[in-house]
KEKE-3310 file (N, C-alpha, C; in steps of 0.2 Angstrom, whole numbers, plus 5000, padded with zeros to 4 digits):
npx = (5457:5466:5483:5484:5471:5468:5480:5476:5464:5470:5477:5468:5458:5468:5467:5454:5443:5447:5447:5430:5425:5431:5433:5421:5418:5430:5427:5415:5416:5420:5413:5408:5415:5426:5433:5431:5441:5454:5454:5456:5470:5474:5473:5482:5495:5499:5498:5511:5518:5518:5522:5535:5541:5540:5550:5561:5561:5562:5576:5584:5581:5575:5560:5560:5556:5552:5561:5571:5577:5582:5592:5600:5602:5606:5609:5612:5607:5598:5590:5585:5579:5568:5563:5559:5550:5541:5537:5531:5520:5513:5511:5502:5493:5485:5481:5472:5462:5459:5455:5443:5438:5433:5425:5415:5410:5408:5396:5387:5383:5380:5391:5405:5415:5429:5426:5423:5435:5443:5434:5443:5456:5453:5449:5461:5470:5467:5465:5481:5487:5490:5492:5499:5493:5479:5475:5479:5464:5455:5455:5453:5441:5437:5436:5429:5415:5415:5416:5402:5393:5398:5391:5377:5378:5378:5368:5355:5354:5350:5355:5349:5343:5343:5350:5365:5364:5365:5380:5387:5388:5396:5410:5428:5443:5459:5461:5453:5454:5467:5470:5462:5470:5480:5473:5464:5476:5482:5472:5473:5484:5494:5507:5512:5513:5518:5531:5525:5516:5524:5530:5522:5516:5527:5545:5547:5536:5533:5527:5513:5511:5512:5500:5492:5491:5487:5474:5470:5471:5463:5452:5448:5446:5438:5426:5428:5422:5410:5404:5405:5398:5384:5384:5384:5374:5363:5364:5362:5348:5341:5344:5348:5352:5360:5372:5373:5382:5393:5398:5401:5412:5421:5418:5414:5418:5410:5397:5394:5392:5379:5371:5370:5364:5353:5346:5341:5328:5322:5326:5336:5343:5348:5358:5366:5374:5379:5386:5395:5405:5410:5418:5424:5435:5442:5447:5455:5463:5466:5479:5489:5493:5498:5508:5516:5519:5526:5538:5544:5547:5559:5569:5579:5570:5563:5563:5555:5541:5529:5533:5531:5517:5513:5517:5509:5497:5497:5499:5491:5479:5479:5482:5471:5464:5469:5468:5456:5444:5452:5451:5450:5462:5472:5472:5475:5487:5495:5495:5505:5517:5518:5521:5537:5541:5532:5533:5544:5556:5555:5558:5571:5579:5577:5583:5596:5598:5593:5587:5577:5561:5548:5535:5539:5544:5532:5524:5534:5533:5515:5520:5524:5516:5507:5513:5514:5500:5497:5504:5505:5492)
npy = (5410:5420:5426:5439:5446:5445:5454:5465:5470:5470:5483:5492:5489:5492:5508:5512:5516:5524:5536:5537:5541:5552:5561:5565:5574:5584:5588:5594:5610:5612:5607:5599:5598:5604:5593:5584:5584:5586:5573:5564:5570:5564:5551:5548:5551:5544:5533:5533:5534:5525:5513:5521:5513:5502:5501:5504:5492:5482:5486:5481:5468:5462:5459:5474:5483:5502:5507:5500:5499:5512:5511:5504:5509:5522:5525:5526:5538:5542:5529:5531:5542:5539:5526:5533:5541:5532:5523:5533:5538:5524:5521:5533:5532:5521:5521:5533:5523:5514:5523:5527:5514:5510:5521:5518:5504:5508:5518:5512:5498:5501:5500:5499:5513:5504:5490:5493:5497:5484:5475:5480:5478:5464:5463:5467:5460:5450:5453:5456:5448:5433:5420:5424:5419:5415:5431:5438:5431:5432:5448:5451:5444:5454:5467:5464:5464:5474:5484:5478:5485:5496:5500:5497:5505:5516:5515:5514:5528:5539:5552:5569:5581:5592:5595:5590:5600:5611:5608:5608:5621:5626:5635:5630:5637:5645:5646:5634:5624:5619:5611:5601:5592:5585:5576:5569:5565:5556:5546:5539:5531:5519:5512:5507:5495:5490:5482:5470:5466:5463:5453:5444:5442:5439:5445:5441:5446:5460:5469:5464:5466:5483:5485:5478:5488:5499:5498:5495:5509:5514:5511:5514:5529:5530:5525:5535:5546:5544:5540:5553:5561:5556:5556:5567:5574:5567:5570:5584:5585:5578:5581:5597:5605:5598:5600:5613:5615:5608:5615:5623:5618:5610:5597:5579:5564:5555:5561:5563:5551:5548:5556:5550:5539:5539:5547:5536:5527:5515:5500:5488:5498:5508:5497:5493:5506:5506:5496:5498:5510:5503:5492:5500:5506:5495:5487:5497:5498:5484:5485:5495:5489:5475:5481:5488:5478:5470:5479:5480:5468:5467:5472:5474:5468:5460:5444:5445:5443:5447:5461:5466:5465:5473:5485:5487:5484:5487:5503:5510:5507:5512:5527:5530:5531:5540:5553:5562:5561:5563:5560:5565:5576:5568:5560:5570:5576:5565:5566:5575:5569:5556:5562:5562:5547:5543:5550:5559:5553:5540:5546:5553:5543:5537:5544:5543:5534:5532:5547:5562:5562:5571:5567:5562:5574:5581:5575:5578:5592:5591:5586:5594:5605:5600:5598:5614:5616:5607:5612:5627:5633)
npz = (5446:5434:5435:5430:5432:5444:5449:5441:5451:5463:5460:5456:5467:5478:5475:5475:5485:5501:5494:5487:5497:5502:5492:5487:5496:5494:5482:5479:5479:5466:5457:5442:5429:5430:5441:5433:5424:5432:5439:5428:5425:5435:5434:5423:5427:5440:5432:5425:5434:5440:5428:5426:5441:5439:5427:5432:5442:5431:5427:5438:5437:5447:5461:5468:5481:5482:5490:5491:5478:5477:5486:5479:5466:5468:5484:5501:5505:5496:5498:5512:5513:5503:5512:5523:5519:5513:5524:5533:5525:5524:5537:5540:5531:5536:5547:5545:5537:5547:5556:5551:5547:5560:5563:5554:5559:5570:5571:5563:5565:5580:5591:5605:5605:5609:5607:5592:5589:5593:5584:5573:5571:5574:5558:5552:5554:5548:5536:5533:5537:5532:5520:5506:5493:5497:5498:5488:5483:5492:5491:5480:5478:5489:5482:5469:5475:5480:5468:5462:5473:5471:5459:5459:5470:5463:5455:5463:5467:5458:5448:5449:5435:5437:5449:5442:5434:5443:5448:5437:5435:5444:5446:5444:5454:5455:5468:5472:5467:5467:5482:5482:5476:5483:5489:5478:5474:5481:5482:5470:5475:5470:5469:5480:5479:5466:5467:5472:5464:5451:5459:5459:5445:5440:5432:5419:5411:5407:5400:5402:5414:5418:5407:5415:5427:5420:5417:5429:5437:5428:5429:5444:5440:5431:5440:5450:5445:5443:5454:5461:5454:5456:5470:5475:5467:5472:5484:5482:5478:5489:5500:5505:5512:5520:5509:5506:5516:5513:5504:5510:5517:5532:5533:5538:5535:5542:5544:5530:5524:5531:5528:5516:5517:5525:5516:5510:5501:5501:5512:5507:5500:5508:5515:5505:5504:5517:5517:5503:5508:5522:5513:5505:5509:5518:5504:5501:5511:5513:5501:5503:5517:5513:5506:5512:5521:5514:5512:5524:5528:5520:5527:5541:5551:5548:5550:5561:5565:5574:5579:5566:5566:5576:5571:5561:5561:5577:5578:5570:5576:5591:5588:5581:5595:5599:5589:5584:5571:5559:5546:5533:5534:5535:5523:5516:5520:5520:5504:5501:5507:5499:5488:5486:5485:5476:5464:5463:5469:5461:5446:5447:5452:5438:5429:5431:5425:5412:5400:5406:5403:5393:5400:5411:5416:5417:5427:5437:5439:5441:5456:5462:5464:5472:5484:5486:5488:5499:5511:5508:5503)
capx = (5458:5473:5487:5481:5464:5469:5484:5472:5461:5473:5479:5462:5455:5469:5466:5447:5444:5446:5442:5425:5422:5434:5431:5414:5417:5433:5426:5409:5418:5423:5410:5411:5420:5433:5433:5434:5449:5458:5452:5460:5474:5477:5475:5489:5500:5498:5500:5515:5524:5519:5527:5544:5542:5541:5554:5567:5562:5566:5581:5586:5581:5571:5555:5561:5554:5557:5567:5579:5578:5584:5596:5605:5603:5610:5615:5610:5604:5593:5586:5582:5572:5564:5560:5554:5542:5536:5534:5527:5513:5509:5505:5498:5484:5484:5479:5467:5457:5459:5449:5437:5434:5430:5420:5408:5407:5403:5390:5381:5379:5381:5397:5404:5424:5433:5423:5424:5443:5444:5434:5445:5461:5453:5448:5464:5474:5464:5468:5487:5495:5487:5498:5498:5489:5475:5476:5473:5458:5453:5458:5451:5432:5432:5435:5423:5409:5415:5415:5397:5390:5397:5387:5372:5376:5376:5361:5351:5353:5350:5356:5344:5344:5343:5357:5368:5366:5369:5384:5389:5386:5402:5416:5433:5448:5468:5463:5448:5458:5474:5467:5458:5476:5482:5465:5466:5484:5482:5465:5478:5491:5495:5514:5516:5511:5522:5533:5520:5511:5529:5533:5517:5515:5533:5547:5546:5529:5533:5519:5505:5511:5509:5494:5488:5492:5483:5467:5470:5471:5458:5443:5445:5447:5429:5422:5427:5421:5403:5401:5407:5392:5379:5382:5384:5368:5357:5364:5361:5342:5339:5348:5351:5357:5370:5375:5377:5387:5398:5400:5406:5418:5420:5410:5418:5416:5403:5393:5392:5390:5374:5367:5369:5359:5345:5341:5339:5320:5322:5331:5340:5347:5354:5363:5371:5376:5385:5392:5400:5406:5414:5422:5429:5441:5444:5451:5465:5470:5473:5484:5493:5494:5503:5511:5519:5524:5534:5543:5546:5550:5568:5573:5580:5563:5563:5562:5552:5532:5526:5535:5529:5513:5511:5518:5505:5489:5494:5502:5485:5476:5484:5481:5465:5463:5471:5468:5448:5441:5456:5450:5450:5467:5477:5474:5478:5494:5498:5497:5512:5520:5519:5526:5542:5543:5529:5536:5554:5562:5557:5559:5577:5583:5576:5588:5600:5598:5589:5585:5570:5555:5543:5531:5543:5543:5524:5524:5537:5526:5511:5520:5527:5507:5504:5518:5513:5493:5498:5509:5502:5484)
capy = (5417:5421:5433:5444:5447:5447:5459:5471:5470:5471:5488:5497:5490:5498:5514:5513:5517:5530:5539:5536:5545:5558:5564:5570:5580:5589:5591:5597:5616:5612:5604:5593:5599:5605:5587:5580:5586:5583:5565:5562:5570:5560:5544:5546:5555:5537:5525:5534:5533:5514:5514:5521:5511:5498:5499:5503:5486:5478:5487:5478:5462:5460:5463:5477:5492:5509:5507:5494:5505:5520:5511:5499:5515:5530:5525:5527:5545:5541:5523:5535:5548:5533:5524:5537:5541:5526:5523:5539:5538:5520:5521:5538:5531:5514:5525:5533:5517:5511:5527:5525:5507:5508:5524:5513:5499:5512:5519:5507:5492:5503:5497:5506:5514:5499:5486:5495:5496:5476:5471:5482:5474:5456:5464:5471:5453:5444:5455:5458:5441:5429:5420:5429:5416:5418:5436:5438:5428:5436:5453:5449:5445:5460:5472:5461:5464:5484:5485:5478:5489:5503:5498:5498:5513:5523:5515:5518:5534:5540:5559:5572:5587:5601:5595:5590:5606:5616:5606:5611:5629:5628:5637:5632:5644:5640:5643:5630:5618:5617:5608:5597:5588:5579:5569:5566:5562:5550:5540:5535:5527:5511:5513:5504:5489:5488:5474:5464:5465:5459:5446:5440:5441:5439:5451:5442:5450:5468:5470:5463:5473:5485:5484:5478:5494:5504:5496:5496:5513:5516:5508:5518:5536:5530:5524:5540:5550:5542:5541:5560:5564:5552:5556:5574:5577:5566:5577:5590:5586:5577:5585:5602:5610:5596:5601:5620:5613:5602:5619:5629:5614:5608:5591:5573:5557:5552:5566:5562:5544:5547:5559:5546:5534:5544:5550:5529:5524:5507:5496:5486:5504:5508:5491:5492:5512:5505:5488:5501:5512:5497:5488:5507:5505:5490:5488:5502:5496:5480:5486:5499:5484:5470:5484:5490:5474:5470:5483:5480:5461:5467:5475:5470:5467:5451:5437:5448:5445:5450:5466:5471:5468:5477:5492:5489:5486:5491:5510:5513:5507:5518:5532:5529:5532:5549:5558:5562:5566:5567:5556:5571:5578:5564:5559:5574:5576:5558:5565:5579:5564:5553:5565:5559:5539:5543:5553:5564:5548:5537:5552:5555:5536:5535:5552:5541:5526:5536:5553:5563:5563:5577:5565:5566:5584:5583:5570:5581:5600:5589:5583:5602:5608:5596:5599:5619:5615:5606:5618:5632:5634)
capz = (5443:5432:5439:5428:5433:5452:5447:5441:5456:5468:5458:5458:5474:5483:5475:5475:5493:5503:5489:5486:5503:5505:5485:5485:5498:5493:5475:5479:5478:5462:5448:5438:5425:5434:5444:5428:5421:5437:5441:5421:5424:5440:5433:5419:5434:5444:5427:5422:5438:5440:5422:5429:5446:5434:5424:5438:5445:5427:5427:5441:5436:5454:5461:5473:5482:5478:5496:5489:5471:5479:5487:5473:5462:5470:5489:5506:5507:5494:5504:5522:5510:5502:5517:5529:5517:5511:5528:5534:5521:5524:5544:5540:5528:5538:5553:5540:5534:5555:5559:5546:5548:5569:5564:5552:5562:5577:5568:5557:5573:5588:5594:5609:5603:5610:5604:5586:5589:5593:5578:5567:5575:5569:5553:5547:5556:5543:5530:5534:5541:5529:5516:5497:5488:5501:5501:5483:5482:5497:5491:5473:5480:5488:5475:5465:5480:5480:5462:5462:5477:5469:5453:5464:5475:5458:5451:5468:5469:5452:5448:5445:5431:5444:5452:5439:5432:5447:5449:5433:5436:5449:5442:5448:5452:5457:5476:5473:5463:5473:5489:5478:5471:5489:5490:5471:5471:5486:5481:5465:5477:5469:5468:5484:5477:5462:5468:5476:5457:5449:5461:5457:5437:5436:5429:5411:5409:5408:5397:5405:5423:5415:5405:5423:5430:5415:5419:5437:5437:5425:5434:5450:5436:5430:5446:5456:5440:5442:5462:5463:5451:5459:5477:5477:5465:5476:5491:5482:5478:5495:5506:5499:5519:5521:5503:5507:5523:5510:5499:5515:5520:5538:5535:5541:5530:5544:5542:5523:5524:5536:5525:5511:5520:5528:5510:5506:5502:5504:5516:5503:5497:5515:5517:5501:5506:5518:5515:5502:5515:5523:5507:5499:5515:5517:5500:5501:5519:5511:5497:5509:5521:5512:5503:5520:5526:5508:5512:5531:5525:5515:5533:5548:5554:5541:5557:5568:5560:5579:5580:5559:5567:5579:5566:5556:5566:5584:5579:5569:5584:5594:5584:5583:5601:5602:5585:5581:5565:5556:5541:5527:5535:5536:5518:5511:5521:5515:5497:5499:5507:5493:5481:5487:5483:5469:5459:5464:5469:5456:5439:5450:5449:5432:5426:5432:5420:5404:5400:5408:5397:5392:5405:5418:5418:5420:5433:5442:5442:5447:5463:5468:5465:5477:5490:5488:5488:5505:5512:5507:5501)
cpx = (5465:5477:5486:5475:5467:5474:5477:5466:5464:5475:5471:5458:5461:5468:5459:5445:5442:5444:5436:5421:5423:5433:5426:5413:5422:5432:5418:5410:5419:5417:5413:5414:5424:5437:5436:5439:5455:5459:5458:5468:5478:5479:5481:5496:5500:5499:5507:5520:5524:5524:5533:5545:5545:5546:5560:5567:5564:5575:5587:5588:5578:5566:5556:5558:5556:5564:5574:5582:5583:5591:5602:5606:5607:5612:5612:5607:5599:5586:5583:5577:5566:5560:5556:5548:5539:5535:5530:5519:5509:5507:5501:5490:5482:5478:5471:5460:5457:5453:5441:5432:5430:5425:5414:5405:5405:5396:5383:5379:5380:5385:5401:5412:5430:5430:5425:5433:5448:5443:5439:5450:5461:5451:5455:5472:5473:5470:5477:5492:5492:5491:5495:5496:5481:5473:5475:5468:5453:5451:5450:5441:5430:5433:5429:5416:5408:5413:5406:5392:5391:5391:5378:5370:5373:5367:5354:5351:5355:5352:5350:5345:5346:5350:5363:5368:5368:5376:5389:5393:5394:5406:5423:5437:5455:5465:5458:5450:5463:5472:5465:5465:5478:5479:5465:5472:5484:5476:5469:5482:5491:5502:5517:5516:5513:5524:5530:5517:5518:5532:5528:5516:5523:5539:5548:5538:5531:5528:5513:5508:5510:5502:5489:5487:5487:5476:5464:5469:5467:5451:5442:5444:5441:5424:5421:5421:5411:5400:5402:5400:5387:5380:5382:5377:5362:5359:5362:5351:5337:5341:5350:5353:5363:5372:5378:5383:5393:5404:5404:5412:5417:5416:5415:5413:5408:5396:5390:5387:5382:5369:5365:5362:5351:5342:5339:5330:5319:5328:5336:5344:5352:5359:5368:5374:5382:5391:5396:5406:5411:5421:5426:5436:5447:5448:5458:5469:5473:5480:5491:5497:5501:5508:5521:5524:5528:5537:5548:5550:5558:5571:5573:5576:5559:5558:5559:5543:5529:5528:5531:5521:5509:5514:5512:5498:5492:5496:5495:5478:5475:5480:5474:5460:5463:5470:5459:5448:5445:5458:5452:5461:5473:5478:5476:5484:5496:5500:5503:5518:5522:5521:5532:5543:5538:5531:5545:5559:5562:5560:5568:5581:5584:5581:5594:5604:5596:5593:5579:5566:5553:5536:5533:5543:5535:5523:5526:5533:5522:5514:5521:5520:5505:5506:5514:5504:5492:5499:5507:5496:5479)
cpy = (5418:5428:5438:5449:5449:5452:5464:5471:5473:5480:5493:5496:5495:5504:5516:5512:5523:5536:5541:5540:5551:5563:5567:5575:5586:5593:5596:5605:5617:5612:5601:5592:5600:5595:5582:5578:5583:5576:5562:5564:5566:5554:5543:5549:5546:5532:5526:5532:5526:5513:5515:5518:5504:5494:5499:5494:5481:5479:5481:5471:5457:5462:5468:5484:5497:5510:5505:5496:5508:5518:5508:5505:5521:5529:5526:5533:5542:5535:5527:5539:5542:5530:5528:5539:5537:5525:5528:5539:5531:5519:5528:5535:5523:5519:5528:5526:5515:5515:5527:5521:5506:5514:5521:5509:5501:5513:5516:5502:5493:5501:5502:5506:5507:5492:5484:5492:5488:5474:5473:5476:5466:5457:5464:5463:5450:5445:5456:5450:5436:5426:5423:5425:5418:5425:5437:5434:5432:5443:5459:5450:5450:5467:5470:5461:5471:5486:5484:5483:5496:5506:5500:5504:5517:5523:5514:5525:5539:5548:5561:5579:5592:5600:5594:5598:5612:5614:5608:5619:5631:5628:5637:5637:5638:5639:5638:5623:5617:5614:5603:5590:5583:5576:5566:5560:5556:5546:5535:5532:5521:5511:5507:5496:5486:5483:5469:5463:5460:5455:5441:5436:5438:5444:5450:5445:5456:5471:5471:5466:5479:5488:5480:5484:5501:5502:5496:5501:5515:5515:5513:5528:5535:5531:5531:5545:5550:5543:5549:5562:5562:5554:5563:5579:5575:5568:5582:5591:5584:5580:5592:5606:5608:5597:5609:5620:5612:5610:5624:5625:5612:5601:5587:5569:5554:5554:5564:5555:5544:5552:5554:5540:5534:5546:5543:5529:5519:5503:5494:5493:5506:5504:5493:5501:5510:5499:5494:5505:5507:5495:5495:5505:5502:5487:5491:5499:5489:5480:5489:5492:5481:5476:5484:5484:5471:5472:5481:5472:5460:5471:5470:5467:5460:5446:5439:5448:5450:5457:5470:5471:5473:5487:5492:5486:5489:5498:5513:5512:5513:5523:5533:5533:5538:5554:5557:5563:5566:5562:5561:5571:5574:5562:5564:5578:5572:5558:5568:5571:5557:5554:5561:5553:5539:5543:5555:5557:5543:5540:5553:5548:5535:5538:5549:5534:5530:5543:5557:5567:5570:5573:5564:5572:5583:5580:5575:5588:5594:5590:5589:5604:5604:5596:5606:5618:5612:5612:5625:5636:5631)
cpz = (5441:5434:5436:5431:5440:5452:5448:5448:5463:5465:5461:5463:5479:5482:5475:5484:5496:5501:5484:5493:5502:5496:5485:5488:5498:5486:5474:5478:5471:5454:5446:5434:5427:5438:5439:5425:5426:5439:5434:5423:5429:5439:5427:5425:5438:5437:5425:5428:5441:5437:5427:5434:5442:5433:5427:5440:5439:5427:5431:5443:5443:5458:5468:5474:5482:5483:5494:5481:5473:5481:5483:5468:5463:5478:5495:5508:5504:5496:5508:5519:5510:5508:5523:5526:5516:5518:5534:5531:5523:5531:5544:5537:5532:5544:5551:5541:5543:5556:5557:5547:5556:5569:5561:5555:5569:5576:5566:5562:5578:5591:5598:5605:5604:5607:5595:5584:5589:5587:5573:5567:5570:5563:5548:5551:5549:5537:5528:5533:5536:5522:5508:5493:5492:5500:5492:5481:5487:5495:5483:5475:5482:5486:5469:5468:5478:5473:5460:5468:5474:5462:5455:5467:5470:5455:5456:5469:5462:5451:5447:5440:5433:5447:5449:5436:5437:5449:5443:5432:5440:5444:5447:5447:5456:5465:5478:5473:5468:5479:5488:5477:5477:5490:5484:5471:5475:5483:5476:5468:5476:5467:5472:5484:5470:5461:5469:5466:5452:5449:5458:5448:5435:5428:5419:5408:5408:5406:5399:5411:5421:5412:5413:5426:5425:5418:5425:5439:5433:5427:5441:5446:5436:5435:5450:5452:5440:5449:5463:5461:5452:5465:5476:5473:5469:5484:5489:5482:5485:5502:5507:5506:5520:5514:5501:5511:5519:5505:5505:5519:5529:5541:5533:5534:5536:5543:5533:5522:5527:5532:5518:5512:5522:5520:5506:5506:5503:5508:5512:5500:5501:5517:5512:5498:5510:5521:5510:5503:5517:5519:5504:5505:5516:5511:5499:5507:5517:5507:5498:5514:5521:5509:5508:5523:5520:5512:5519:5530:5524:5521:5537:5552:5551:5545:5561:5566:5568:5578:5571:5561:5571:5576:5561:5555:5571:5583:5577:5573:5588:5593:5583:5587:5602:5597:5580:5577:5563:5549:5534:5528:5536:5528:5512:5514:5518:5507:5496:5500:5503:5487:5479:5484:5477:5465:5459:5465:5462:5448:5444:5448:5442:5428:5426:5427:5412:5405:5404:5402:5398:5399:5411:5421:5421:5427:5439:5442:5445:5456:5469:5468:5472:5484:5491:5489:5495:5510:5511:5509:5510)
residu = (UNK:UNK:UNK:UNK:UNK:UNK:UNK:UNK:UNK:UNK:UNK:UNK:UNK:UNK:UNK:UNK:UNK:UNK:UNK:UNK:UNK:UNK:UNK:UNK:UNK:UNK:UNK:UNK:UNK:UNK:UNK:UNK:UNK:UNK:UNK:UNK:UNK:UNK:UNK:UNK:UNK:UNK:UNK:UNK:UNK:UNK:UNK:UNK:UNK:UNK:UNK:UNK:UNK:UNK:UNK:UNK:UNK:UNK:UNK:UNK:UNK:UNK:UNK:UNK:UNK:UNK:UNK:UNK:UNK:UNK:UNK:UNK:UNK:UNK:UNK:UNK:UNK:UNK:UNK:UNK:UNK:UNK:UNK:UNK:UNK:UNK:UNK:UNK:UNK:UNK:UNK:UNK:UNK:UNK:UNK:UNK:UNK:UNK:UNK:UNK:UNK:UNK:UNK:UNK:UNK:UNK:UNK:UNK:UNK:UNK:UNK:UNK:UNK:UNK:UNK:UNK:UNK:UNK:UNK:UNK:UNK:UNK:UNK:UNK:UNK:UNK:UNK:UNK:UNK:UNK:UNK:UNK:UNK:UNK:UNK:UNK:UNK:UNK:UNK:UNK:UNK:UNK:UNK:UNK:UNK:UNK:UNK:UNK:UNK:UNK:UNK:UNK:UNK:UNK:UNK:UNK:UNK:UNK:UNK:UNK:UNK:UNK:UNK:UNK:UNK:UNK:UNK:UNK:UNK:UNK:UNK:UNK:UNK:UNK:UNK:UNK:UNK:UNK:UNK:UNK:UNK:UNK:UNK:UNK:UNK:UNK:UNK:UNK:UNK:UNK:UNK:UNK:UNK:UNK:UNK:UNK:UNK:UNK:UNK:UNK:UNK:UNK:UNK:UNK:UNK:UNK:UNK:UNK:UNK:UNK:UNK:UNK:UNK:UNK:UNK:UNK:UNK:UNK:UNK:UNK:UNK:UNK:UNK:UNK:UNK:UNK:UNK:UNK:UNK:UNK:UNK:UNK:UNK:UNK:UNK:UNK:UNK:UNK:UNK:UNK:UNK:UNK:UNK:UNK:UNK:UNK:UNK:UNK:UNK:UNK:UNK:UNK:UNK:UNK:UNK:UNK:UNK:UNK:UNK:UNK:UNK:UNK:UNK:UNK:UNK:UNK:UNK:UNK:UNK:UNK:UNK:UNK:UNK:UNK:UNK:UNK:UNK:UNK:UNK:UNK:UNK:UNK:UNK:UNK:UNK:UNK:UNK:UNK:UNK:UNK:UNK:UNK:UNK:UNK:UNK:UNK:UNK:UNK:UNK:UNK:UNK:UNK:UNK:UNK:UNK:UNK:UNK:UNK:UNK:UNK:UNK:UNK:UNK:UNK:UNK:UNK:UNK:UNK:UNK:UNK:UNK:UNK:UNK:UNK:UNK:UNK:UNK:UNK:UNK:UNK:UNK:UNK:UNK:UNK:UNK:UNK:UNK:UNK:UNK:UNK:UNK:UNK:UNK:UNK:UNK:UNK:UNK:UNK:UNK:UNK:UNK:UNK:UNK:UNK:UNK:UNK:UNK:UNK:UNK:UNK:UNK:UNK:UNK:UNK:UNK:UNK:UNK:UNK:UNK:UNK:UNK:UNK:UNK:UNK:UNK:UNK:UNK)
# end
């Protein structure tokens, strides 16, 4: 498979994920035209800030993360931002996808909590500590499984008129939209995986990185745009109580998931509900993953592989253990916290080297919508 093709894989499998679960239930308030607009504007808001992550790292003639940016560029303060976020966010959504994954594998083969907790453990080992040619091929098939289950899920569970249109019918407003932006803005995270994509293709490509990233980030805009409007219409036609529930908020990814399933007609439709399920997860915690330990890689923690891994399976373990249900609200705290090393750090560096664009500007409103959308709303 040429670095290209696995590039892009590795981009939109991390961002295809968690947002496959957590979208249909934030947007079901919304509609789809509303959903629509947003999903679009997300995915140029995510390709452009690749773009500048990008070009900082050409700048510097090495594939370095925004950590080691922030610090060759502007100085020690700007590092401690950078890194507290970037590592803030990355054991926030690792925790995420952990909680996810020991809820699926509870669920779907009856595993009691610890047991779940084990297999993630051997799951997200695999996926973690394994060397990076392994690791895209690995990474690579299953975005290439997800990508076909999702193709599957949609064309099992066909929409129907009734629902589409009453889906239609919903008119957003600011206090509907606004909440919506941190689950959007996180399912996009493909930032953290910049350098990993660079060291890979190599910083004489800028193009194809690039143009890896476009695509990469275009397949998970499509994908969400299609699953949003297939799961939430055959909720609405099959399930129409759990889909008033979904309209009054206070409903878990299990609860969704379980309702997807229960309304399959044939066995082969439930397997491949929640082999999806599974693979959407499984996906982003790789990306986040290796992402994470890049980063933890360029620190004093270089020589230490035991200690990076017990930051990045045993904390999300952990966590796990002591914080229930907290799938939805974790990744939409994750997204304020990604403002920062997404957007404000890298549009700040860039100020420093250029000028700032009329798409920096946009970039940067987005990221304050998102901070007050948290915070706030």
């Amino acid at each position: 498979m040429s670095k290209f093709v696995s590039s892009v894989f590795l981009v939109s499998g991390t961002a295809i994920g968690s947002g496959l679960i957590s979208l249909p239930i934030s947007a079901a308030k919304l509609g789809m035209r509303w959903t629509s607009v947003i999903i679009l504007l997300a995915f140029l808001i995510a390709y452009k800030t690749s773009c500048l992550t990008i070009d900082l790292i050409k700048n510097r003639g090495r594939a370095l993360t925004i950590v080691e940016l922030s610090n060759e560029i502007s100085g020690n303060i700007a590092k401690s931002v950078s890194m507290i976020s970037l590592y803030a966010l990355s054991l926030a959504l690792l925790c995420a996808y952990f909680a996810g994954t020991s809820s699926i594998l509870s669920n779907f083969f009856e595993l009691s909590q610890a047991v779940s907790i084990v297999s993630c453990i051997a799951i997200f080992s695999v996926l973690f500590l394994i060397r990076s040619n392994a690791f895209y091929r690995l990474n690579s098939g299953m975005v290439f499984i997800l990508l076909t289950l999702i193709i599957g899920g949609i064309f099992t569970i066909p929409p129907s008129g009734d629902g589409l249109r009453s889906m239609s019918n919903i008119s957003g407003n600011f206090e509907l939209l606004m909440p919506f932006l941190p689950i959007i803005f996180t399912s996009f995270g493909v930032q953290n995986v910049c350098p990993y994509v660079a060291q890979h293709m190599g910083l004489e490509n800028i193009k194809a990185i690039k143009k890896a990233f476009l695509i990469g980030t275009l397949i998970p805009a499509i994908v969400y745009a299609l699953w949003i409007y297939a799961v939430l219409t055959r909720i609405y036609v099959f399930d129409n109580a759990f889909y008033i529930k979904l309209l009054n908020g206070g409903i878990d990814v299990g609860e969704l998931v379980k309702s997807l399933c229960n309304s399959a007609h044939f066995e082969f439709e439930n397997i491949i509900l929640k082999l999806l399920s599974l693979f959407a997860i499984l996906t982003s915690a790789a990306g986040t993953g290796i992402g994470l330990i890049s980063a933890l890689k360029e620190t004093t923690l270089q020589q230490n592989k035991l200690l990076i891994s017990l930051i990045v399976i045993g904390i999300p373990a952990f966590l796990t253990l002591v914080i229930p249900n907290a799938f939805i609200r974790i990744l939409s705290f994750g997204g304020m916290i990604a403002t920062t090393f997404v957007i404000f750090m890298p549009v700040y560096l860039n100020s420093k080297i250029s000028r700032i664009s009329t798409a920096d500007m946009a970039c940067l409103i987005f990221g304050i919508l998102v901070v007050i959308a948290e915070i706030f709303m």
